[in-house]
N, C-alpha and C positions, 0 to 999 in steps of 0.2 A: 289699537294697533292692528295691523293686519297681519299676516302671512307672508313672509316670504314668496316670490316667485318662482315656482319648480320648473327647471326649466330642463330637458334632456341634452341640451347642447353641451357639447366636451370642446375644451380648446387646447391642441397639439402646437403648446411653443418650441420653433423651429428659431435657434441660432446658427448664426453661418459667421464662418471664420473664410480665408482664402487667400490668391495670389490679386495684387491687382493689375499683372501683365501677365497672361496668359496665351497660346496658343487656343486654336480650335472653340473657340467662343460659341458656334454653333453645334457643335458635337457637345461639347460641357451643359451646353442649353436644353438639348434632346433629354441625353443622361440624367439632367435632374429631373426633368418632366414625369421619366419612368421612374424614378428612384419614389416623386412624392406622391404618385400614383401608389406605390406599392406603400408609401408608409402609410397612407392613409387608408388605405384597405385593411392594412394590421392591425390598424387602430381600432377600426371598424367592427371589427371581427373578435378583436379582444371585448368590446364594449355590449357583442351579441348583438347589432343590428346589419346587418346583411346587408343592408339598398345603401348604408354608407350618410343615412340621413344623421343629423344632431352634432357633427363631427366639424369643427372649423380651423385654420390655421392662424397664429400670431405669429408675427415673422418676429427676429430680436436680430438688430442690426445696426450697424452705424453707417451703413451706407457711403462706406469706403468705394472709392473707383475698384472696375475689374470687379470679383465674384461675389461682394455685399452685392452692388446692382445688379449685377444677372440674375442673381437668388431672388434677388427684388421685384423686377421685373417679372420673372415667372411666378413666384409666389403670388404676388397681387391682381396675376390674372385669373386666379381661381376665386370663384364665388363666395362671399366672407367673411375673405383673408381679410384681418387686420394687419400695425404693424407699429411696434415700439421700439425707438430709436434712440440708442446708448452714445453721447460722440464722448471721447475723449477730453476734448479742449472745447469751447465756448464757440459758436456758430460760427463768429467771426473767423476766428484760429484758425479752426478745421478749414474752412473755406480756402484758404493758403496751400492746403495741399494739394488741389485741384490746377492741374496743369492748365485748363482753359478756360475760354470762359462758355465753353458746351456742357464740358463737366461740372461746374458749378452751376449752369442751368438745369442740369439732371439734378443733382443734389438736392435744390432747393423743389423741382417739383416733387420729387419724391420723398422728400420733407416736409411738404404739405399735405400728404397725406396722410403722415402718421397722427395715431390716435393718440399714444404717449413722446415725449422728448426727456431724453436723462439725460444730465451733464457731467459726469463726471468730476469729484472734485479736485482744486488744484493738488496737482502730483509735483511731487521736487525736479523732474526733466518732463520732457515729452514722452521720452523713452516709457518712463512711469506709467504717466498716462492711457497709452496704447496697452502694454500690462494691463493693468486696472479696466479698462473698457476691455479688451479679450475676455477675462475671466468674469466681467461683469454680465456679458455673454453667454458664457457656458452656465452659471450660475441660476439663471433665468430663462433656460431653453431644456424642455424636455428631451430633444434632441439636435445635436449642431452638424449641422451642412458642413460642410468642407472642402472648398475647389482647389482642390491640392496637389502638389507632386511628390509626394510622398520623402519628400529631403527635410533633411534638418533645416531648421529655422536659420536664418539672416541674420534676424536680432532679437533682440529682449520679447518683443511682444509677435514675433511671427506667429506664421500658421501652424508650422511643427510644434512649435510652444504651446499654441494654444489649443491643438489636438493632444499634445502629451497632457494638459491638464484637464480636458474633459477625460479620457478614459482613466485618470488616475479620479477622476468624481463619479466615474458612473453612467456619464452621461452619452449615450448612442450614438453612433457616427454613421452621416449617411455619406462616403466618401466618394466624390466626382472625381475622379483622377487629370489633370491635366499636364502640360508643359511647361513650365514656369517662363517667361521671357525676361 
Protein backbone atom coordinates (compact mmCIF):
# COMPACT_ATOMS: atom_id res chain seq x y z
CA UNK A 1 0.00 0.00 0.00
CA UNK A 2 1.22 3.29 -0.45
CA UNK A 3 0.94 6.77 1.10
CA UNK A 4 -1.40 8.88 1.14
CA UNK A 5 -1.12 11.91 -1.03
CA UNK A 6 0.10 15.20 1.04
CA UNK A 7 -1.43 17.61 -0.54
CA UNK A 8 -1.32 21.67 0.90
CA UNK A 9 -4.57 22.46 -0.96
CA UNK A 10 -7.32 23.81 1.66
CA UNK A 11 -10.91 23.85 0.43
CA UNK A 12 -13.15 26.94 1.71
CA UNK A 13 -16.84 25.73 1.39
CA UNK A 14 -18.89 28.58 0.46
CA UNK A 15 -22.87 28.23 0.97
CA UNK A 16 -25.23 30.92 -0.33
CA UNK A 17 -28.71 31.30 0.79
CA UNK A 18 -30.58 34.55 -0.87
CA UNK A 19 -33.48 36.54 -2.46
CA UNK A 20 -34.44 35.30 -6.02
CA UNK A 21 -35.78 38.86 -7.11
CA UNK A 22 -33.57 41.34 -6.24
CA UNK A 23 -32.71 44.79 -7.19
CA UNK A 24 -29.02 46.02 -8.34
CA UNK A 25 -27.81 42.59 -9.64
CA UNK A 26 -24.71 44.37 -10.72
CA UNK A 27 -23.78 46.14 -7.59
CA UNK A 28 -24.59 42.70 -5.42
CA UNK A 29 -22.18 41.12 -8.31
CA UNK A 30 -19.25 43.84 -7.40
CA UNK A 31 -19.90 43.31 -3.56
CA UNK A 32 -19.43 39.88 -3.59
CA UNK A 33 -16.39 39.87 -5.85
CA UNK A 34 -14.85 42.07 -2.95
CA UNK A 35 -16.40 40.29 -0.07
CA UNK A 36 -14.67 36.65 -1.70
CA UNK A 37 -11.49 38.53 -2.48
CA UNK A 38 -11.16 39.35 1.13
CA UNK A 39 -12.44 35.92 2.54
CA UNK A 40 -9.98 34.28 0.65
CA UNK A 41 -7.16 36.45 1.68
CA UNK A 42 -8.13 35.56 5.47
CA UNK A 43 -8.10 32.34 4.69
CA UNK A 44 -4.81 32.57 3.35
CA UNK A 45 -3.24 34.27 5.93
CA UNK A 46 -4.81 32.15 8.65
CA UNK A 47 -3.30 29.14 6.72
CA UNK A 48 0.44 31.30 6.65
CA UNK A 49 0.87 31.41 3.04
CA UNK A 50 0.92 34.81 1.83
CA UNK A 51 0.80 34.49 -2.35
CA UNK A 52 -2.67 32.88 -1.50
CA UNK A 53 -1.40 29.56 -3.32
CA UNK A 54 -3.13 25.92 -1.94
CA UNK A 55 -6.45 27.66 -1.06
CA UNK A 56 -9.57 26.65 -3.48
CA UNK A 57 -13.38 27.43 -3.26
CA UNK A 58 -16.51 24.64 -3.27
CA UNK A 59 -19.41 26.40 -3.81
CA UNK A 60 -22.73 24.48 -1.82
CA UNK A 61 -25.92 25.47 -3.68
CA UNK A 62 -29.06 24.53 -5.21
CA UNK A 63 -28.85 26.80 -7.73
CA UNK A 64 -32.17 28.49 -7.03
CA UNK A 65 -32.90 31.62 -9.71
CA UNK A 66 -31.67 35.17 -8.43
CA UNK A 67 -28.43 35.00 -5.74
CA UNK A 68 -27.69 30.88 -5.94
CA UNK A 69 -26.84 31.98 -9.68
CA UNK A 70 -25.11 35.21 -9.15
CA UNK A 71 -22.92 33.42 -6.40
CA UNK A 72 -22.61 30.84 -9.09
CA UNK A 73 -21.63 32.66 -11.62
CA UNK A 74 -18.88 34.52 -9.74
CA UNK A 75 -17.89 31.78 -7.78
CA UNK A 76 -17.06 29.57 -10.91
CA UNK A 77 -15.14 32.30 -12.38
CA UNK A 78 -12.41 32.02 -10.10
CA UNK A 79 -9.71 29.32 -10.79
CA UNK A 80 -10.56 25.90 -9.06
CA UNK A 81 -13.80 26.77 -7.81
CA UNK A 82 -15.61 23.40 -7.64
CA UNK A 83 -19.32 23.14 -6.97
CA UNK A 84 -21.86 20.77 -5.02
CA UNK A 85 -25.33 21.03 -5.59
CA UNK A 86 -28.10 20.33 -2.70
CA UNK A 87 -31.85 20.55 -4.80
CA UNK A 88 -34.73 20.13 -2.58
CA UNK A 89 -36.98 18.00 -4.84
CA UNK A 90 -35.77 15.56 -7.73
CA UNK A 91 -34.40 17.60 -11.10
CA UNK A 92 -37.66 17.23 -12.63
CA UNK A 93 -39.59 19.14 -9.66
CA UNK A 94 -37.18 21.66 -9.08
CA UNK A 95 -37.15 22.48 -12.81
CA UNK A 96 -41.12 23.67 -12.28
CA UNK A 97 -39.90 26.50 -10.54
CA UNK A 98 -38.06 28.11 -13.16
CA UNK A 99 -40.31 30.78 -14.69
CA UNK A 100 -38.73 30.17 -18.27
CA UNK A 101 -37.32 28.22 -20.36
CA UNK A 102 -33.76 30.57 -20.15
CA UNK A 103 -33.83 29.89 -16.48
CA UNK A 104 -34.00 26.40 -16.87
CA UNK A 105 -31.44 26.58 -19.44
CA UNK A 106 -29.10 28.24 -16.96
CA UNK A 107 -30.02 25.60 -14.49
CA UNK A 108 -29.15 22.84 -16.35
CA UNK A 109 -25.83 24.24 -17.61
CA UNK A 110 -24.89 25.08 -14.38
CA UNK A 111 -25.83 21.74 -13.28
CA UNK A 112 -23.48 20.35 -15.57
CA UNK A 113 -21.00 21.51 -13.87
CA UNK A 114 -21.18 20.29 -10.72
CA UNK A 115 -18.79 17.83 -9.39
CA UNK A 116 -21.51 16.46 -6.62
CA UNK A 117 -25.59 16.52 -7.00
CA UNK A 118 -27.67 15.83 -3.57
CA UNK A 119 -31.18 15.20 -3.56
CA UNK A 120 -32.85 15.82 -0.84
CA UNK A 121 -35.04 13.25 0.68
CA UNK A 122 -38.82 13.14 0.14
CA UNK A 123 -40.06 15.86 2.83
CA UNK A 124 -44.04 15.78 3.91
CA UNK A 125 -44.70 19.48 1.81
CA UNK A 126 -42.37 21.44 -0.35
CA UNK A 127 -42.35 23.77 2.21
CA UNK A 128 -40.21 20.94 4.19
CA UNK A 129 -38.06 20.36 1.54
CA UNK A 130 -36.69 23.98 1.09
CA UNK A 131 -36.19 23.74 5.06
CA UNK A 132 -34.14 20.59 4.73
CA UNK A 133 -32.07 21.85 1.61
CA UNK A 134 -31.31 25.54 3.46
CA UNK A 135 -30.03 23.95 6.52
CA UNK A 136 -28.46 21.18 4.32
CA UNK A 137 -26.61 24.24 3.11
CA UNK A 138 -25.49 25.95 6.08
CA UNK A 139 -24.39 22.45 7.47
CA UNK A 140 -21.84 21.85 4.71
CA UNK A 141 -20.42 25.33 4.08
CA UNK A 142 -17.74 26.67 6.05
CA UNK A 143 -19.17 29.87 5.50
CA UNK A 144 -22.77 31.05 3.78
CA UNK A 145 -23.07 33.94 1.20
CA UNK A 146 -26.05 35.70 1.79
CA UNK A 147 -27.92 38.19 -0.86
CA UNK A 148 -30.04 39.59 1.51
CA UNK A 149 -32.16 42.36 2.81
CA UNK A 150 -31.79 41.94 5.92
CA UNK A 151 -36.10 41.28 6.71
CA UNK A 152 -37.53 38.50 8.20
CA UNK A 153 -38.09 35.63 6.19
CA UNK A 154 -41.43 35.07 3.82
CA UNK A 155 -41.74 31.67 4.74
CA UNK A 156 -40.65 28.46 6.34
CA UNK A 157 -37.31 28.05 4.34
CA UNK A 158 -36.42 31.83 3.50
CA UNK A 159 -33.24 33.66 3.67
CA UNK A 160 -33.96 35.28 7.12
CA UNK A 161 -34.54 31.57 8.31
CA UNK A 162 -31.83 30.40 6.88
CA UNK A 163 -29.28 33.28 8.14
CA UNK A 164 -30.94 32.92 11.73
CA UNK A 165 -29.83 29.23 11.49
CA UNK A 166 -26.41 29.47 10.35
CA UNK A 167 -25.32 32.00 13.16
CA UNK A 168 -27.34 30.10 15.74
CA UNK A 169 -24.34 27.05 14.21
CA UNK A 170 -21.65 29.03 14.07
CA UNK A 171 -21.35 29.27 10.77
CA UNK A 172 -19.91 32.97 9.14
CA UNK A 173 -21.78 35.13 7.09
CA UNK A 174 -20.54 36.94 4.29
CA UNK A 175 -23.62 39.27 3.92
CA UNK A 176 -24.36 41.19 0.22
CA UNK A 177 -26.96 43.40 1.35
CA UNK A 178 -29.72 44.03 -1.40
CA UNK A 179 -33.39 45.02 -2.28
CA UNK A 180 -35.73 42.25 -2.15
CA UNK A 181 -38.35 42.77 -5.24
Amino acid sequence: MGRPLVTSERVLRVGVTGHRSFTGVDAAAACLRKGLRRLLALTRSVGGEGDGAGTRIELVSSLAEGADRLVAREVLALPGTTLSVVLPVPVEDYEGDFETEESRSEFERLLARADAVEVMPPAASRDTAYVAQGRWVVDHSDVLVAVWDGRPARGPGGTGKIVAYAAANGVPLLWVEVERT
